[in-house]
N, C-alpha and C positions, 0 to 999 in steps of 0.2 A: 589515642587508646585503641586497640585491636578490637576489631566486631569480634564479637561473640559466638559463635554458632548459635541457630535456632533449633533446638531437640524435637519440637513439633514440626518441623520445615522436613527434618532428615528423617523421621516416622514417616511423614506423606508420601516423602521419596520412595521409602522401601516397601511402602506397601506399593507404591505403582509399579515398584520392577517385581512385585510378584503375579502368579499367575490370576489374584481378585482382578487385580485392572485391568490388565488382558481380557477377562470374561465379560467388563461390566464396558470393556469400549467395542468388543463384539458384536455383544447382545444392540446397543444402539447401531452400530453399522447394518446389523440386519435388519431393523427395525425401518432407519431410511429406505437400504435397498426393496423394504415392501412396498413404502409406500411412493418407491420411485417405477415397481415394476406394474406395466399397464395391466389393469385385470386384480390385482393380487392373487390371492390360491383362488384353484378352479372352480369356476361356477358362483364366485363371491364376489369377482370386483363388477363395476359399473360398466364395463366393456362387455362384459360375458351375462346372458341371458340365463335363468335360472330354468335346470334341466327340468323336463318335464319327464309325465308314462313313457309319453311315445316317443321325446328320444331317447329315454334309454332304453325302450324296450327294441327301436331302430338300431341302438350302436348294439345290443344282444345279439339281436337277429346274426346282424352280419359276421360275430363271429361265432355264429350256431354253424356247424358243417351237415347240421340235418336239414336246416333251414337250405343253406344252398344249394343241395343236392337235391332236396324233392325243388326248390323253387327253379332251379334251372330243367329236371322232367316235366315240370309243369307248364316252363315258359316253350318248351320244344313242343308238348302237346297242342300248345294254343296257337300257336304257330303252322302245323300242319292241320289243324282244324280249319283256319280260315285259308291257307294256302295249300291242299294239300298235291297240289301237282308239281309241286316244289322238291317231292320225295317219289313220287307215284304219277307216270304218266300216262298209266291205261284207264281205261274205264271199268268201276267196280262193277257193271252191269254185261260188262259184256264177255260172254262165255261161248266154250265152243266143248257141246258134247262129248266129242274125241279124246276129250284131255279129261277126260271127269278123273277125280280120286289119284291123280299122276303126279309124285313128287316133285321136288327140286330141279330146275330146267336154267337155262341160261336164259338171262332175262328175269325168271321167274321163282325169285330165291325159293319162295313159301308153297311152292307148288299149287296144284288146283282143288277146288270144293267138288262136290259132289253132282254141283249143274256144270262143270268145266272151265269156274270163275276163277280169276286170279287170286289167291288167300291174301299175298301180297297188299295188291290196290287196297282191298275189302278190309284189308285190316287196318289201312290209314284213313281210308274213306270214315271207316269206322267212328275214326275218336272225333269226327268231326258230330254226329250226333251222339255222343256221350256225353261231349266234353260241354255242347250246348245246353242237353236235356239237366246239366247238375248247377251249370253256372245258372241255368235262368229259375230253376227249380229253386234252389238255394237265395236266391236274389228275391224271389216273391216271396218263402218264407221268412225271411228276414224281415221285412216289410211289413209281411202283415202281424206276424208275431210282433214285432217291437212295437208298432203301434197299439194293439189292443189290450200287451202285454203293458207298456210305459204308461197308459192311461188307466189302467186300472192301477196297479200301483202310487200313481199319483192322487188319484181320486179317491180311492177305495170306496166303501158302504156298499151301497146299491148293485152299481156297476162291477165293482171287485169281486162280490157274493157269485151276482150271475156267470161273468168271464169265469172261474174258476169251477160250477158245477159245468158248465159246456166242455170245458179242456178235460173234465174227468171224462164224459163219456167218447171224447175220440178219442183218451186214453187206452178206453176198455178195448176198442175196435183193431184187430188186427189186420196189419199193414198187406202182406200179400193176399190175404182173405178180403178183405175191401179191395182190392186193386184187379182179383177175379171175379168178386162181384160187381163192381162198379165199371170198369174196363171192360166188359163181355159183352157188355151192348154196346158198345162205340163202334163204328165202323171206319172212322178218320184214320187214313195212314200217317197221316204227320204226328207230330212230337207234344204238338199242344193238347191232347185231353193227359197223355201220361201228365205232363207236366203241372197240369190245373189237379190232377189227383194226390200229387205230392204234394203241392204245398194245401191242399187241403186236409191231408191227414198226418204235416206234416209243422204247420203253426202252432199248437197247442206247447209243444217240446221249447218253439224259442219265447212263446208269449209265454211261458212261466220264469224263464229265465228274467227275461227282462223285467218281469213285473219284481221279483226280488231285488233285483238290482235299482231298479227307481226307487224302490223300499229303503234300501239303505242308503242311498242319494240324497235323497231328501232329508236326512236326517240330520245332518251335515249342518256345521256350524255356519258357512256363506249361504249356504239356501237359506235358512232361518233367517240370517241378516238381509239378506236381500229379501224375503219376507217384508220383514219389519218395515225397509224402506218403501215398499209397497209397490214390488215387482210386481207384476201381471203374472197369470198362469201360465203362459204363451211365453213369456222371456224367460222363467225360471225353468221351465222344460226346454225352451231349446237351447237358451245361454248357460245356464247352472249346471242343470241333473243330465240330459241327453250326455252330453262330450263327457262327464264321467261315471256313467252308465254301461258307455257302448260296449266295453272291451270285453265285458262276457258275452254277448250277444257274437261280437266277431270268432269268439274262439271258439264257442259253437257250431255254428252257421261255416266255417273253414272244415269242421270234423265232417261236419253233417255233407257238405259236398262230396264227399268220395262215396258215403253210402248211396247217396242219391244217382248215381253212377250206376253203385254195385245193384241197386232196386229195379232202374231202368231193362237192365242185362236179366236183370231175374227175369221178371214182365214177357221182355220179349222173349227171353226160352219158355217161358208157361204159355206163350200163344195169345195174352192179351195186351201186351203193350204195342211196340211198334211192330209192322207186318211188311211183309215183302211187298212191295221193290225195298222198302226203305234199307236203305247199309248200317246193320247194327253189329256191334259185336256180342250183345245175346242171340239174336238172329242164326248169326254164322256158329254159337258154340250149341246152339238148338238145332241146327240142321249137322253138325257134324256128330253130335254126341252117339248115333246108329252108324257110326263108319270108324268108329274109335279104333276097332283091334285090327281095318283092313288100311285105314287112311288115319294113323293121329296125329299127325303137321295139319289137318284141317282142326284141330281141336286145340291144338298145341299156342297157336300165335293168337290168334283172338283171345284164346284166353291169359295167356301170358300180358298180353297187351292191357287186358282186362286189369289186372292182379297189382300188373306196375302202376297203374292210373291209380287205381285206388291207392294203394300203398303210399303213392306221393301225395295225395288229398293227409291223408291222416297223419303224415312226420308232419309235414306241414303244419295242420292244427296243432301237433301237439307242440312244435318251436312256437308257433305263436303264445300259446298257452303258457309257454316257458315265460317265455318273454315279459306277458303281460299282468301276472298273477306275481303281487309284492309278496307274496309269503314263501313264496320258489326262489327269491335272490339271498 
């Protein structure tokens, strides 16, 4: 007797030569190929470390073009700070009358200052105490701010009340006005009393920051649990709340270095921060600024030089600031 046909046999068939089975032998084809591909999707499989701030605010950075372009000014700056005979092989000190107030010369792109000094040298010599007086300026306030700042925060009551009426009153104090009062009796040529007066009237700005920022740290659902399991103060400040604390502190403290630059140059044109011999570029834009309308290339490059420094401190903070603040992506 003849087989039959099966009607459910030749339904199964047809529905496989349509496009359902197609999609449903697909779909498992890519389902293997995940979980044959090392990693799965980015940043999820077992291979691959889960991103954090700071690499993405690293893979940011690097395709910020503001970020590059002051961080390569910057890296050039720090560069002829510690090397700068590398760009300039005369001596910023050494002048010769004859040539006072005399432009552009071979050898001597920048012409001469007013004592017969090279504008040139004097202007590389320069950024090597700018570039000192902001980075160490900036590096003690940071320090003392974040500590004074993170402990109060952390602690509050007592200590919180007090740290907070102190930071108003060197609030109220103003900066170049403290720095001709305080600066007018120093007689040190060097770098160190400017720079002990900055971060002295210069802490209160990062220790507030920071103390907000431990504020909301703490608050934080792992702090509480490591609480509970009965972290110490000491591990939950510097394991827990510190590393995700810092990033306002650094975006600060990065802004705040160029001013401390632009403050230093104030100082030494008002006559109390740094004093001759020393090579400053407030110095040279203070001794040139009465030769303006016979000699302005003596005004012109110091301050030019001035202007760029700064400029590259502040993209800078503000790419970091890009970078690091999640409410900016």
């Amino acid at each position: 007797m003849p087989e039959q046909p099966d009607p459910y046999h030749d339904e199964g068939a047809a529905i496989a030569a349509t496009g359902a089975g197609g999609a449903t032998d697909l779909a498992m084809d890519e389902a293997e190929t995940l979980e044959k591909t090392p990693g799965g999707p980015e940043g999820t499989g077992p291979d691959k470390k889960p991103r954090s701030l700071w690499s993405d605010a690293w893979r940011d950075l690097r395709r910020n073009p503001v970020f590059i372009v002051s961080g390569l000014i910057i890296l050039f700056l720090v560069v002829i700070s510690i090397w700068p005979s590398l760009i300039a092989s005369g001596d910023p000190l050494d002048c010769d009358l004859a040539k006072a107030q005399e432009g552009s010369q071979p050898g001597h792109p920048f012409g001469f200052n007013g004592q017969g000094c090279d504008v040139y040298t004097r202007t590389v010599y320069g950024a090597r105490t700018s570039v000192a007086v902001g980075v160490l300026a900036t590096l003690g306030v940071a320090v003392l701010g974040s500590v004074l700042g993170g402990l109060a925060g952390f602690f509050g009551g007592v200590w919180d009340s007090v740290l907070s009426r102190i930071t108003d009153v060197f609030f109220a104090i103003p900066v170049v006005l403290g720095g001709l009062v305080l600066l007018s009796v120093v007689t040190s040529n060097t770098v160190w009393p400017v720079i002990g007066f900055m971060v002295l009237l210069g802490w209160p700005q990062i220790s507030r920051i920071a103390r907000g920022s431990v504020i909301t740290a703490k608050q934080n659902d792992y702090v509480q649990a490591a609480r509970a399991l009965g972290a110490s103060n000491s591990r939950m400040l510097l394991r827990h709340i510190t590393p995700n604390a810092v990033a306002p502190v650094i975006v600060v403290a990065t802004i705040a270095l160029g001013t401390y630059i632009a403050l230093e140059a104030t100082l030494s044109y008002l006559g109390v921060g740094l004093k001759p011999p020393s090579v400053s570029w407030g110095i040279d834009i203070s001794s040139a600024s009465q030769y303006i309308r016979n000699a302005p290339h003596m005004l012109l490059w110091p301050a030019g030089a001035l202007a760029i420094t700064v400029l590259a401190f502040i993209m800078l903070g503000d790419a970091v600031r890009d970078a690091l603040d999640p409410k900016l992506r």
